[in-house]
N, C-alpha and C positions, 0 to 999 in steps of 0.2 A: 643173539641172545644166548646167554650161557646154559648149561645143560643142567637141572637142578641136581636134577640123580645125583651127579657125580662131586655136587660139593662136600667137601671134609669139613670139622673143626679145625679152629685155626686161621683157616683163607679168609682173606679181609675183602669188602665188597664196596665196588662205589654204589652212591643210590643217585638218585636222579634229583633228589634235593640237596645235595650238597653233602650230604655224611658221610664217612666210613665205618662199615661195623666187618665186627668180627664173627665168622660162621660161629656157632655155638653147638649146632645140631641140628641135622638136617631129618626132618620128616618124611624124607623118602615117599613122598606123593608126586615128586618132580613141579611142586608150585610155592612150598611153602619151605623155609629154614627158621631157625631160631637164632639171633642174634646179640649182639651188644655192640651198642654207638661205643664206638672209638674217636672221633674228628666230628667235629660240627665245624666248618666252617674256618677247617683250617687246625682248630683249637679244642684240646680235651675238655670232654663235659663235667661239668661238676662231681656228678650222681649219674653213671651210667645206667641206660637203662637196658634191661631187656626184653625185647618183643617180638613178635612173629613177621618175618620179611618175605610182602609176595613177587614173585618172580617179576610183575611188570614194574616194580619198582625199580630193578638192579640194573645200572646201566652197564656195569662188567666188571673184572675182578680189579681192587685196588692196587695199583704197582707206585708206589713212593716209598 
């Protein structure tokens, strides 16, 4: 599991449904970041959105 602390803006996350987002801003509570879908399923979304990512969703940081 990643260490939330230390995530920055910028670093991109897999989640465990398939997406990638981009850190947005991290909450500094070690559970929660704020984010934006980058990749659904390969493929940019229409209307990105942004929402609050909790840590047991993130399967690790995206490297592609």
């Amino acid at each position: 599991m990643l260490d939330f602390m230390h995530l920055v803006p910028t670093q991109k996350l897999s989640l465990q449904d398939g997406r990638v987002v981009e850190v947005l801003e991290n909450m500094g509570d070690g559970m929660w970041v704020r984010g934006r879908t980058l990749l659904v399923d390969g493929q940019a979304p229409e209307a990105p959105d942004d929402e609050l990512i909790h840590c047991e969703e993130v399967m690790g940081l995206y490297e592609g």
